[in-house]
Each structure stands twice: as structure tokens, then as C-alpha cells.
N, C-alpha and C positions, 0 to 999 in steps of 0.2 A: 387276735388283737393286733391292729394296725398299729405303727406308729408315725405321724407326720410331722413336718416342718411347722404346723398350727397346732399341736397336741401339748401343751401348757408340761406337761411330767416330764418331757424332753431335755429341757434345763438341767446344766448339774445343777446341784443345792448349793449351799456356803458351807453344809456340815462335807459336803464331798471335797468342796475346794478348801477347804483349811485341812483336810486329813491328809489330800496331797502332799501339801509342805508337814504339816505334825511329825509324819512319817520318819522323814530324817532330823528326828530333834535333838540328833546328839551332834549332827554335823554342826546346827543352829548354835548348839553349847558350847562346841568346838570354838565356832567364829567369834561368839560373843565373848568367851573367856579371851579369843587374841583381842578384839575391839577395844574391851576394857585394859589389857594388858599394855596395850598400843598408847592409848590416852595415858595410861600412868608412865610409861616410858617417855613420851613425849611432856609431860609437865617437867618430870626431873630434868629435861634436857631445857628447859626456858627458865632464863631471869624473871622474876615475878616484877611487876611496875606496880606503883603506887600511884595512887591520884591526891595532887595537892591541889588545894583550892583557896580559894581567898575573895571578897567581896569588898569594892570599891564603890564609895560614892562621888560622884564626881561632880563638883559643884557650879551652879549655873552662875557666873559673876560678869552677865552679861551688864550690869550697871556700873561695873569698874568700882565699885566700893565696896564687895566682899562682906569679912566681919566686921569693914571699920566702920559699917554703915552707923550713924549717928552718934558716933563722937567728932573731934575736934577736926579731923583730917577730910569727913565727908563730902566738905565743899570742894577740895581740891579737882574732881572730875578730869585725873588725868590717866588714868589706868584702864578706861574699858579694853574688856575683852570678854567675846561672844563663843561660848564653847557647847559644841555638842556631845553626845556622848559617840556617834558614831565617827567624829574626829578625833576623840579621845581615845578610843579604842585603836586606831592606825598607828597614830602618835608613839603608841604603849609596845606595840608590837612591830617598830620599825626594826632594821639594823643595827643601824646604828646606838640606839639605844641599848638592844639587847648582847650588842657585843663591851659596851662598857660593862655593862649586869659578869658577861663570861669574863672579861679581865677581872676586875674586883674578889671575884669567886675563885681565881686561878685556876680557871677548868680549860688552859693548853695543856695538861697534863693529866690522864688518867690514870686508874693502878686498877691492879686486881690479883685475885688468886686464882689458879686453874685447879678447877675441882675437879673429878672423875668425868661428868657428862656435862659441867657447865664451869662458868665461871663467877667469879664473883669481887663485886669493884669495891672499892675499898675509899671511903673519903671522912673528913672531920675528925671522931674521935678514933675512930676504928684504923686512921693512918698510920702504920708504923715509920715508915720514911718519908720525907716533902722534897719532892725535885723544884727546887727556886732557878726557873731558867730567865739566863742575863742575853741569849744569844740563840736565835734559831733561824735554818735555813728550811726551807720548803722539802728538799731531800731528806731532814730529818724527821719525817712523819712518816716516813715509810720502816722505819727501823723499829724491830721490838728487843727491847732490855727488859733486864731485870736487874731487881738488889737484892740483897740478903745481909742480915748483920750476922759480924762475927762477932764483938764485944760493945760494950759501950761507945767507944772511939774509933773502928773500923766498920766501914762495910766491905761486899764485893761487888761491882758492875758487871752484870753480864753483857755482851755485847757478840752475839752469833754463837761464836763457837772460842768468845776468847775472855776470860774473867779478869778483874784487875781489884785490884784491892787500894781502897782511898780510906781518908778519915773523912767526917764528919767536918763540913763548913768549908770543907777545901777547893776551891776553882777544882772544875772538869771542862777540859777545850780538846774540843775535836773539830777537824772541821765544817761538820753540822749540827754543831749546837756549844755551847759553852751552857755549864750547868752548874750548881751548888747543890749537894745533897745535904738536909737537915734533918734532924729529929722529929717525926710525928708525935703527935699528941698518944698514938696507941702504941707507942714504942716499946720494942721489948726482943730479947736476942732469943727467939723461937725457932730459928734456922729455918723461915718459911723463904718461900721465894718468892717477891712482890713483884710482879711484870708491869712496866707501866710502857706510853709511847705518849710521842707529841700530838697533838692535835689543833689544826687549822680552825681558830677560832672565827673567823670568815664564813667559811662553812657551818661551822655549828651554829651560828646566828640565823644563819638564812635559814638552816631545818629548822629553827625553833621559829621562827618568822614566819613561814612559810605552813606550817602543820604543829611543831610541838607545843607552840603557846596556844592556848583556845580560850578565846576571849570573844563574852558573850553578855548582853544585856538582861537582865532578869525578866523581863516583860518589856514589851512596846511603847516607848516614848518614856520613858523610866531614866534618871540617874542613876540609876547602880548598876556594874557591871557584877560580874564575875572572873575571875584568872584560875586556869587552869594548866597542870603540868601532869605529865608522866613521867616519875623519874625509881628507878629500882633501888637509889637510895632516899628516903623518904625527905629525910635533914634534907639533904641537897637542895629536895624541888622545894623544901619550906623557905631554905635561904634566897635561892632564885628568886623567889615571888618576895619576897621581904627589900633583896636592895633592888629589884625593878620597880615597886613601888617609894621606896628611896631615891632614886635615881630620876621617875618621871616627875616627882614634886621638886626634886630639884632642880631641872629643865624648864619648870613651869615656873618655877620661883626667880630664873635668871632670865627667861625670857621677858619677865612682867617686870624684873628692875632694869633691860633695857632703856625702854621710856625715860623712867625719871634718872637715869644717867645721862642719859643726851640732854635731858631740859639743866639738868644742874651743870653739864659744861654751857651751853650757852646761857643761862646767868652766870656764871664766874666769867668769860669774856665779857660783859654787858657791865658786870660791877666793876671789872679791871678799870673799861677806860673812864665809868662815870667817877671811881675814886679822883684819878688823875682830876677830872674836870670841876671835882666836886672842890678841892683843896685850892686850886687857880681862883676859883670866884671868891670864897672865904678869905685869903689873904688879899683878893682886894678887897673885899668890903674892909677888911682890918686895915689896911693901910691909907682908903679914904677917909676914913674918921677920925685915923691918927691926925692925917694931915690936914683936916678941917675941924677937929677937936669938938664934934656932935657928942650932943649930950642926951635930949629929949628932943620930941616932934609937938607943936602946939595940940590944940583940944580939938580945934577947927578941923587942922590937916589930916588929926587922927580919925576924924568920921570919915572924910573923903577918903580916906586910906582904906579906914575896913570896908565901905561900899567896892571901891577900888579893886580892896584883896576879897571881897565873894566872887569878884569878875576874872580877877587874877587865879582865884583857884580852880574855875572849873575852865579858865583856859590851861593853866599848868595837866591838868586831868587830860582835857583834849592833845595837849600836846605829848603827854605820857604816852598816849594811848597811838600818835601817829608815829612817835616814834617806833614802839613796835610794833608798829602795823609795816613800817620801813625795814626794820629787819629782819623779823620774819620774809618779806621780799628779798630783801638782799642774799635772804639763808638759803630761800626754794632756788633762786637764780644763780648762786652761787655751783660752779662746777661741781666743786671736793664733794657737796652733801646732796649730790643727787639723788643715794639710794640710802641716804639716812633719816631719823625721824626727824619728823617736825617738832620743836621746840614746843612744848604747854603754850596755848593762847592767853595764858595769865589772866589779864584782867577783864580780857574782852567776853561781852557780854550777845557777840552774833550767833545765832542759833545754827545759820548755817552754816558758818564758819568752823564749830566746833562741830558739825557733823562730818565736815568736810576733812579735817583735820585727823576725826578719829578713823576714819574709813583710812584716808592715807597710810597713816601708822598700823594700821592690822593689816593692810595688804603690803606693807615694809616688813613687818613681822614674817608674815605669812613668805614672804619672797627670801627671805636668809633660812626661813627652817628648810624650805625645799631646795637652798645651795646646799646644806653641809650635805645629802644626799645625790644632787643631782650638778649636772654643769647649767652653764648660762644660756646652751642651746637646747635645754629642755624647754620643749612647748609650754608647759606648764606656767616656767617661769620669765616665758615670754610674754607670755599672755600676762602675768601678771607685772611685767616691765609696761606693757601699754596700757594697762589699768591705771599703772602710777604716773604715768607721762599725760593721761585724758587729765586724771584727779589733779594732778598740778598744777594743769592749766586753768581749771576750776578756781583752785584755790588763789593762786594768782586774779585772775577774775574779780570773785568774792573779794579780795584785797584792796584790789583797786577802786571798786567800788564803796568798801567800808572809807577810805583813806580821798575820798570826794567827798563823803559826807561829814567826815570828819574836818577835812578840808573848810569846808561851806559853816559850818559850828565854830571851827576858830576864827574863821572873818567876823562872825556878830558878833562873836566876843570880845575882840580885838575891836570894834567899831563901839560897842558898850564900854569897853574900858579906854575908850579913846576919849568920851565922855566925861570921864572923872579924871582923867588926864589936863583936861582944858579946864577945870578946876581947881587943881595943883597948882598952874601955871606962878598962882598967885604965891606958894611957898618959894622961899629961898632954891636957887639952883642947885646946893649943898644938898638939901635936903633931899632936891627932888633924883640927883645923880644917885643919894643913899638909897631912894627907896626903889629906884632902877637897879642897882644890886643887889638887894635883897630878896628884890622879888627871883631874880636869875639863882639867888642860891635857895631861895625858897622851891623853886624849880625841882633842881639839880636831885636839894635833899629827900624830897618827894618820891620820888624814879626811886633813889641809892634807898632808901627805906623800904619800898615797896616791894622791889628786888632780891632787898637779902630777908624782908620774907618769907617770900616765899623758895627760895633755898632753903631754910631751912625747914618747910611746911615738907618740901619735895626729900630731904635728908631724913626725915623722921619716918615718912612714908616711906621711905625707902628699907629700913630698919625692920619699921614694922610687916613686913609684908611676909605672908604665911603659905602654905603649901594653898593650891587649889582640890585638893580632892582629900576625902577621909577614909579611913579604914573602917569598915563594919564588923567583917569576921576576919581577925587576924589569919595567916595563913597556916594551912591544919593538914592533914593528911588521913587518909582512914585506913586504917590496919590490916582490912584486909582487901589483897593484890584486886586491880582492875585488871589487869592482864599478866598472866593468861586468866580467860576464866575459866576455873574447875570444873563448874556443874555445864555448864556449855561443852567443853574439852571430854568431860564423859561421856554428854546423852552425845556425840556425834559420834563418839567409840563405841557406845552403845548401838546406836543407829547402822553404821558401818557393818558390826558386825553381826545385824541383824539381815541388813541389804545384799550384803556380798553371796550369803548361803540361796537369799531370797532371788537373787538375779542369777544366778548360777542353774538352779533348778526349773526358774521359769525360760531362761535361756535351752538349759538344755530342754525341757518339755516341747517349747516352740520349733526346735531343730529337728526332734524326733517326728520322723515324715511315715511311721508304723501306728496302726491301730492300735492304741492302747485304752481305748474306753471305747464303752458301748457307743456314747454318743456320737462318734465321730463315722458310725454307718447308720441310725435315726435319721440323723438329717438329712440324706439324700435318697434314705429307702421310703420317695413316699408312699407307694404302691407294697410294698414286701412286709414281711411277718416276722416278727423274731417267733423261730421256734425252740429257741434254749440257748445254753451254757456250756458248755464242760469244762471240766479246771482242768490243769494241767497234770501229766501221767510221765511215769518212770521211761528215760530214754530205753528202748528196744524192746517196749512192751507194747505186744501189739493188742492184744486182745486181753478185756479188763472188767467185760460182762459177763459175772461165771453164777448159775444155776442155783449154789447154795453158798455165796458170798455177794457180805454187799459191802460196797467203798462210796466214798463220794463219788466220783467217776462216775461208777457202776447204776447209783440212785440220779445220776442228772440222763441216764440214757432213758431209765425209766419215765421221768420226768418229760421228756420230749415223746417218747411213747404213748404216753396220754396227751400230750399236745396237739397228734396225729390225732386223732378221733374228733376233732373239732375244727381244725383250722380249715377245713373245706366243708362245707355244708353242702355244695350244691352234688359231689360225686365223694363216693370211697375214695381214700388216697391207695389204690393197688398199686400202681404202678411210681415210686419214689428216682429222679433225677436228680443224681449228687453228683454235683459240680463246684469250681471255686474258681479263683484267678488265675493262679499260677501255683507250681507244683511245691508241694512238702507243707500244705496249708492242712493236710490230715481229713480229704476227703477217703479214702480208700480206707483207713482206721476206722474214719465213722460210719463209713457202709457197715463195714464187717462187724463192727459192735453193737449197730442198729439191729440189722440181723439177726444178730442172737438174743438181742432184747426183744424183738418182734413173737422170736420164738417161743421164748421161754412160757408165754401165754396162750400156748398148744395154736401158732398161727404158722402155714407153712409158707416159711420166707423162699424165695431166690434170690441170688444174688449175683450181678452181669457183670464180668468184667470188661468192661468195653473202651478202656485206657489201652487203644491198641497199636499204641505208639511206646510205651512204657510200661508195661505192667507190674503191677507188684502187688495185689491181692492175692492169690493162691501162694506167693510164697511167706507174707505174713499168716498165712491159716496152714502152713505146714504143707498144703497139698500138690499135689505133682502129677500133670497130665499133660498130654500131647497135643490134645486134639481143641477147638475153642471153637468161641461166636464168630470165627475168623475163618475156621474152616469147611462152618454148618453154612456160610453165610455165600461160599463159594462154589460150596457143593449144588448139586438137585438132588443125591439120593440121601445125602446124611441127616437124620432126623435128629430131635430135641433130646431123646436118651441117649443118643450117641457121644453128647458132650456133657450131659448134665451130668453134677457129681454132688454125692451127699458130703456133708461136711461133716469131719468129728466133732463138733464142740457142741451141737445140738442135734437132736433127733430132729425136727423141724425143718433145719438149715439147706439149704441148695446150694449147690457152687458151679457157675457155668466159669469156665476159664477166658481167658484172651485165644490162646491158640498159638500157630503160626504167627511171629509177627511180621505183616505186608509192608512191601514199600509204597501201599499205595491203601491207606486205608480209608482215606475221604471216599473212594470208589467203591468199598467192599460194602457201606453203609448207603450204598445205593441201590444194593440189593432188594428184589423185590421180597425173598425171604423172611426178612426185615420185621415186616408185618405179620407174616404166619406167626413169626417166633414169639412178638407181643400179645397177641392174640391166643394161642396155645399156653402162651405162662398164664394169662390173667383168668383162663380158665383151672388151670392145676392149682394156680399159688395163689395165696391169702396175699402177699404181697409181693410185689418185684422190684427189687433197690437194681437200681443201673447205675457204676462206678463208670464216669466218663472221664475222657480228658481235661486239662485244664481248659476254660473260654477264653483266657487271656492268648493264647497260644495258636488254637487252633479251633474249629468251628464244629467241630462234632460233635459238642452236647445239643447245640441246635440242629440237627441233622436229625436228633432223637428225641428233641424235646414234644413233638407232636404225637408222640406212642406214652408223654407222661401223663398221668394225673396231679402230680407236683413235682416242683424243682426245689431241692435243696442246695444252699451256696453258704461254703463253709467259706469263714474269714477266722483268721489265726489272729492273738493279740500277738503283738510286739513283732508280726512277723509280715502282715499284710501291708501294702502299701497302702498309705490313705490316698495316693492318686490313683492306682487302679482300681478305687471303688466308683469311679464313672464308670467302668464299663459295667457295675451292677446295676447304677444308678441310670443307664440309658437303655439296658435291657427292662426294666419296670417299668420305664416311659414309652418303652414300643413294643412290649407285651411277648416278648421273643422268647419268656419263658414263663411255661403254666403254671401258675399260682405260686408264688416265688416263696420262697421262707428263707431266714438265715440262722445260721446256728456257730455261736462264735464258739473260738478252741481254742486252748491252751492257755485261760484264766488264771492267773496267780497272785497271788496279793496285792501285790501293785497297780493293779485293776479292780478300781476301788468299786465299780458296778458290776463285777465277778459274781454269778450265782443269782442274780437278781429274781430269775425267773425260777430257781429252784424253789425258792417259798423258803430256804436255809439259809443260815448263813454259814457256810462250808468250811473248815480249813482246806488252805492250801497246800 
């Protein structure tokens, strides 16, 4: 039965490959019991974190009237601001912001407890002591202290290696830090030891800035976010997320009363001076009519008059209106209010004026939240300086243009009311100087009404104005830890110390460069035979085939015995060539024990030592003689009785010896002798086993392999090289030896295709 590199049985199985590792499954238990021990040791040594969360909605008040949309304020149109959420998100998670969140919190100062394998921080109710620091340098972050209370009214400061005892509320100055120690809410004289240190709240903004805060929109193009914190005190990260969301409405609430505090100081300048002017006209009309004693105006003059005052009012209008259209100019042109907002357009009705207006003031806005972070030489906020210098010029522009057409409206008016003027002509001068004053304080009062107004439209709004974003899901925590996590933390201890036994054994498998499995001479024997097995045998037993005892051993020889009777068809196997690689692979064993198993079934063996470089057959079979194949081979008169010898262990058995050993035995096998000798056995003996030298060594199995009928090539597990099996695997490819077969030795357990061919399955 051949077996090839194409013969599908070749494969191990998966039941063979899993029994390989099965084998060692106490080493597996060993590992997996440290893996899992590992992961438990390493949890007790981590602070467990919790995850706080919280959901915002953040609302779009891109129309500037919020929730006062339709009530009394909705006309004022002085508040837009356009928000998105992914500017809201920035906003939320600047520095600056979040280092107000860490002052408010008092978290420059940590605490904790040191446990056996970890530690454990201490904040809120659970504080026995509060460090209130008035004073810190930079060097004092590097220092670690501790407290400890003695009584209600003392503690102790540790500081290195030196303890100092204070009372409660008393100044601490040193020269890196000045401190106040006060009573925690968790106070209590327990003689623990509280270790706390400073911390650069600078830094701790930017980590939380940077990675701690994670802030995320619930879905795509969505107002609502989410905030998220990991903190190992759970309170903590709830407060955090409680005054940062305090904190951003309050930011958004001061930034949105900017506006109408710039427009409410420019109406109090604008009422300041119309007071003054308003009071000048008033006591003169009071004083012309003292001193012309005007009582009433005729019926006549009175018509001309209201036609007059419809002309009079909507030029007062025009003229309201150019006035501040004049200072609003004067404000944009004005040096001091270069980078401040514009003034409300009040009454004005240009469309694009009030776009132009609003754009200015959001990129005014926009240009002071990016100073309190950045300087004046950020690109950023350069860019947005020439935004505000294009828009100005705009707006000036749009100005000048509203204030010609405004212009060009008060000349017809003035030309209409000049009409009912030449009317007038006909009342009294008295009258008519009265109603020239009146008109001017009809004017005045106009403006000075209109004005305070709207202050006070701009003060109410002001009042009213409410946070821009809402809370959904207050901020919550879930009980149990996001990190570490548990079931993660085990299956990887799990995995480890299933990987470590599994890497070890296929490491060491892969390094081991010895035959340990059948298949590793299958695949290059394509031309060769397996003719068996044998398991392995007691050190210094040479001979294991005995007459009226059987062993496993003993049944795989027999086993290979009948293998012989088939594996040649075309000729008897008479003559048997046992060969191997290299020496101690237990050719010479399996001669001798073949032999006797040949025998035992009335067959008369011989058996050649012809290892005549090293011999050691006759002295594994006990026997002791002079004369060998060495000396028959050298002679001409010494014939085949003269060396042959019967062997004790079987009546059957033959024993020719080595002999003399030559220094020249390659030569002695060139003997023409050679031949008589094979030819004269093959007629005596049933069979002729020839014990050669190793092939790996030296060439004299081939010297003899043309007198064989088959070559036997034993390979030893655990012993053989798997790269000297080229040289079997290139003698089956060039035919250098007759009818090859191999027969592996020294099977043991661990050779999980052990016995294969016995039809058993054997102990070893």
C-alpha cells in the first residue's frame, strides 16, 4: 500500500489535531486558572469610572425672537442670532468655559484614600476634610500631603516626612500655597489618613476639552445633543455636567444682552442731549405768548394749520428719521466704536439696512468670543476684522443712500408745506412766529417720545431674556462601571490563558525538527511503502520477539511479517536490505527481531552483519566469534560454513558476523565473492536480512543493494531528522534502492498515528 502526496488519507484529521493540544490539558488549566486569576487581580487594582450623561436641546433662534415670538416685544427685531448645533457643541467644550465648570467645583484640589492595591478619591458628602486654597504656586502641584483629624478642633498636615498639627479654619502659608483646612460634609475623627495634592486646573480643562467631555449629536442635522463624562466619582461627573450646562446658558444669555446694552447706551446719549434741546424750545414758546398774550388761533388759520401740520408731520418723520440715519454715521465713523455694535435701526424700515446691520453685529459677536481665547493676531480674527471693515463700508454706503432719499422727501415736503405757508401769510406775525415754535417742539417731542420707547421696549427685553438651550434628560449616571470592563477584562484573561499554553506548544511543535508523526515521511515518500510500526521498548532490551510470549512489540513484528508476503508481488522478498539515516535509528534491533519473527514460522532466516564499520549485532544476540563477511570476503579458500553461525534464540536463526573490522571496507564490498555469498544464501535460506551501514554516512547499502529483493529504511520518532528524510526521499526518486519500504520505531504516545498499521490500538 503506497502512500502519495495525491492520496486524500494523508491529512491529519482535526480529531488528531485537537488531541495534540487535548493532551496537555492540565497545562491549559494551569494557564487558564492564572488568565482568570490575572483579570481578577487586575480589576482590584483599577478605579472603576462611571459614565454620566445628559441631553440638550439646543434651540434654533435664528429669527431673534425665541419664546417672545408673538407677544408685545416681537416687533423689536433686535436680537437675531443664527446657531447651529455643531457650533454649540465647540462653544460647550471650550477652555475656557470648562475651566470656570472646574473653579465653581473646586476640583484644584483632590483627595483620596490609599487602599491595599488601589486608591480611592474622596469628593461631596463622602469628604472628611475641604482644603479652601487662597494661594498657589505651580511648585505646589508637585507635593503630596495628607490630613488626618485628631478631634473635632485639630488636624495633622502631613508634609514628607514632617506632621504639624493646626486647628480647623486657621491660615496655612508656606511658601507654595497658602491654605485653609475646613470641615467636610463626611467628617468624622476615624484616624484615616486623607492624601490630597494641587492640581493645575489649566491642564485639567484642556484633558476634559480635548478627550474627557464627549459631546455628540443624537442623529444628523438634529438639535439635541448629548454630554458625556467619565468620572470614578459618579456625583462628581453629575455636577460637572449640571454647572456646564449652567454656565453655557449663562454665556449665551450675556452674549444675547450684549446688543440691547449697546443700543440702550446709545438711546440715553440721544435722550441726554434731546432733553436739553427739548426744554430750550418749550420755555420759548412759554415765553412768546407770555409776552404776546396768545389766547386762541382763528377757524380759518386752524384749517391751514392742520393741512399745514399733515405736511409738518410727516416732514418731522423725515426728519426723525435723517437724524438717525446721521448718527448711526457718525457712530460707524466714530474711532472709540470701531469694534462695537451698531446701535438698533429703530424706526427704520430698509431691508437691507437691517440685514446689513444684523450680519455686522453677529460677526462683532463672533469676533470678541474668539478674543477671550485667542489674540488679535489670530488668522481667524482677522479675517473676521476685514469682514467688519468690507460690512462698514456697506453699511455706510446703504446710509448714504437711504439719507438722499430721505433727503429728496424732505425738499417736497418742505416745498408742500411752503404752500400752506403762503397761506398763513395772511395771519398775524404773532401767530405765525407761535406756530413756527410749535411746530419745532412738536418736532423735538416726537424724537424724545419715540426714543424713550423704545428704551424701554429694549429694557424689558432685556429682562426677559432666557437661556437658549433646554435640558431633556437631566444629568444621570449608570451604576454600573464603563470602565474597566468586567466581562471584556475576563474573556481577554480567559483568551490569554487559553493562547499562551496554545502558542507555546505549537511554537514548540514547529521548532521540533524530529519526526514525530507518520506524516511527516508520507509526504515525500512518494514511490516507498510503509511496512509498519513498532512502539517503543525497554532501554537495553535488545531482543523482544520470544517463541511463547507475546507483547505489543512482539505482535507489530509479526504484524510486518505478514506485510512481507504482499508488499512485492512481482518476486519473493529473500533477500531483506535494512538501512536508515544515521546510526541509533534501531536498524540492527529490527534485523535481529525480524529474524526471529521470520523464524518462528519454521522459515530459515540469516542474518549479515555487514555494518562493517561499527558493528553491534552479534553482541546484542550474545554471540562471540572471530572470523565474519569481512574475512570470507578477503579470503579465496574460506567458505560460507566457516563464518556462519547458528543463533540461540531460534532453531531457524543464522548469524553471519562482521569479522575483522578493515580500514578499508568500501573495497572489501568489491569483492567478487560478494556474489557467490548472495547467491549460495538465497539458495540455503528462506530469507536473508542484510544489517548495513547507515546511507546518511556512508554508501554501502548501495554497494549491496542490487543482491536485495527489498530495502528496509527504518526512521525513529522523536529521533530522526525530518531534513534527512531527503536523502530517502531522493533515493525513491532515482530508484537507488529495491523496492523501498519503511518501518517507523520507537512510537510512544505522543505519536498520535502510533500503531496505525497494527489494525490495534496499542498501549505504549
Amino acid at each position: 500500500m503506497a502512500y502519495n502526496k495525491q492520496n486524500p488519507t494523508n491529512s491529519p484529521d482535526v480529531k488528531a489535531q485537537i488531541m495534540k493540544y487535548a493532551k496537555y490539558w492540565y497545562f491549559f488549566g494551569l494557564a487558564l486558572l492564572l488568565g482568570l486569576g490575572g483579570a481578577w487581580f487586575y480589576l482590584q487594582t483599577q478605579v472603576p469610572k462611571y459614565k454620566v450623561t445628559s441631553s440638550l436641546l439646543v434651540q434654533d433662534d435664528s429669527k431673534g425672537d425665541g419664546l417672545l415670538k408673538g407677544t408685545a416685544f416681537s416687533d423689536l427685531n433686535m436680537f437675531k442670532t443664527s446657531k447651529t448645533v455643531d457650533d454649540e457643541m465647540e462653544v460647550m467644550r471650550s477652555r475656557d468655559l470648562i475651566y470656570k465648570v472646574l473653579s465653581d467645583l473646586k476640583m484644584n484640589v483632590r483627595y483620596h484614600y490609599n487602599l491595599p492595591l488601589k486608591t480611592q478619591e474622596l469628593y461631596g458628602k463622602n469628604l472628611p476634610m475641604e482644603v479652601v486654597v487662597d494661594k498657589l504656586t505651580d511648585k505646589a502641584r508637585a507635593l503630596k500631603l495628607t490630613l488626618r483629624a485628631i478631634n473635632n478642633d485639630q488636624f495633622v498636615l502631613g508634609e514628607k516626612d514632617k506632621e504639624t498639627i493646626y486647628r480647623f479654619g486657621n491660615k496655612i502659608t508656606r511658601p507654595q500655597f497658602t491654605i485653609v483646612v475646613q470641615k467636610g460634609e463626611g467628617f468624622e475623627v476615624s484616624g484615616k489618613t486623607v492624601h490630597f495634592g494641587f492640581v493645575d486646573l489649566y491642564q485639567l480643562a484642556q484633558a476634559y476639552s480635548s478627550s474627557g467631555l464627549v459631546i455628540l449629536p443624537v442623529i444628523k442635522d438634529a438639535n439635541t445633543i448629548v454630554l458625556s463624562v467619565l468620572d470614578a466619582i459618579p456625583q462628581r461627573g453629575v455636577d460637572m455636567l449640571n454647572t456646564l450646562i449652567y454656565r453655557y446658558n449663562l454665556e449665551n444669555v450675556s452674549n444675547k444682552n450684549l446688543m440691547a446694552l449697546n443700543t440702550i447706551k446709545f438711546i440715553d446719549g440721544k435722550l441726554k442731549m434731546l432733553t436739553s434741546n427739548l426744554s430750550g424750545v418749550e420755555q420759548d414758546v412759554e415765553n412768546y405768548k407770555r409776552n404776546n398774550r396768545i389766547t386762541e388761533l382763528s377757524a380759518d388759520a386752524q384749517m391751514n394749520l392742520q393741512s399745514s401740520g399733515n405736511y409738518n408731520d410727516q416732514l418731522s418723520t423725515s426728519e426723525v428719521q435723517l437724524s438717525l440715519i446721521q448718527s448711526i454715521i457718525s457712530y460707524l465713523k466714530n474711532a472709540d466704536s470701531e469694534f462695537e455694535l451698531v446701535p438698533s435701526t429703530l424706526g427704520l424700515k430698509d431691508p437691507t439696512l437691517l440685514n446689513l446691520t444684523e450680519k455686522y453685529n453677529n460677526l462683532q459677536i463672533e469676533r470678541q468670543k474668539l478674543l477671550r481665547n485667542s489674540s488679535v493676531s489670530n488668522p481667524l480674527v482677522i479675517n473676521l476684522t476685514e469682514q467688519l471693515t468690507s460690512l462698514k463700508g456697506s453699511l455706510l454706503e446703504n446710509l448714504s443712500m437711504i439719507r438722499r432719499g430721505l433727503t429728496l422727501e424732505k425738499n417736497k415736503l418742505n416745498s408742500k408745506s411752503s404752500q400752506f405757508a403762503a397761506k398763513l401769510n395772511s395771519v398775524p406775525v404773532i401767530e405765525r412766529g407761535l406756530l413756527e415754535r410749535s411746530r419745532e417742539q412738536s418736532v423735538k417731542t416726537t424724537l424724545y417720545q419715540y426714543l424713550l420707547q423704545k428704551r424701554e421696549e429694549t429694557e424689558l427685553s432685556l429682562s426677559a431674556t432666557i437661556p437658549t438651550s433646554q435640558i431633556i434628560d437631566r444629568p444621570a449616571y449608570n451604576p454600573t462601571p464603563a470602565k474597566p470592563k468586567v466581562q471584556m477584562i475576563y474573556m481577554l484573561g480567559m483568551i490569554a490563558g487559553l493562547f499562551v499554553p496554545f502558542s507555546v506548544i505549537y511554537v514548540k511543535d514547529k521548532m521540533n525538527n524530529k519526526v514525530k508523526d507518520i506524516y511527516d515521511v508520507e509526504y515525500i515518500a512518494i514511490n516507498g511503502k510503509i511496512l509498519g510500526e513498532l512502539s517503543h521498548k525497554a532501554i537495553g532490551e535488545s531482543i523482544v520477539v520470544h517463541k511463547d510470549k507475546s507483547t505489543t512489540i512482539s505482535e507489530l513484528f509479526r504484524y510486518i511479517r505478514s506485510n512481507l508476503q504482499f508488499m512485492n508481488t512481482n518476486k519473493s522478498n529473500k533477500v531483506l536490505l535494512v538501512t536508515s539515516t544515521t546510526k541509533g535509528e534501531g536498524k540492527t534491533f529490527f534485523s535481529i527481531n525480524l529474524g526471529i519473527t521470520l523464524s518462528l514460522v519454521e522459515k530459515k532466516v540469516a542474518i549479515l552483519e555487514f555494518d562493517l564499520r561499527k558493528p553491534d549485532l552479534l553482541n546484542n544476540m550474545n554471540i562471540k566469534t572471530k572470523l565474519g563477511l569481512s574475512d570470507y570476503l578477503k579470503s579465496e579458500t574460506m567458505v560460507i560454513d566457516d563464518i556462519l553461525i547458528k543463533a540461540p534464540q531460534s532453531d531457524n536463526l543464522y548469524v553471519i558476523g562482521c569479522g575483522e573490522i578493515s580500514e578499508s571496507p568500501a573495497e572489501i564490498l568489491m569483492s567478487h565473492k560478494l556474489k557467490i555469498l548472495f547467491h549460495e544464501l538465497k539458495k540455503r535460506f528462506d530469507y536473508v536480512i542484510v544489517d548495513t551501514s547507515p546511507i546518511g554516512h556512508v554508501a554501502d547499502a548501495f554497494t549491496l543493494a542490487e543482491y536485495a529483493d527489498s530495502s528496509i529504511y527504518l526512521v525513529r520518532y522523536n529521533y530522526t531528522n525530518k531534513a534527512d528524510l531527503a536523502i530517502f526521499e531522493e533515493i525513491c526518486e532515482n530508484r537507488r534502492l529495491i523496492n523501498p519500504m519503511i518501518v517507523f520505531n520507537d512510537a510512544k504516545k505522543e505519536n498520535k498515528n502510533a500503531y496505525r498499521y497494527g489494525g490495534y490500538a496499542y498501549p505504549g
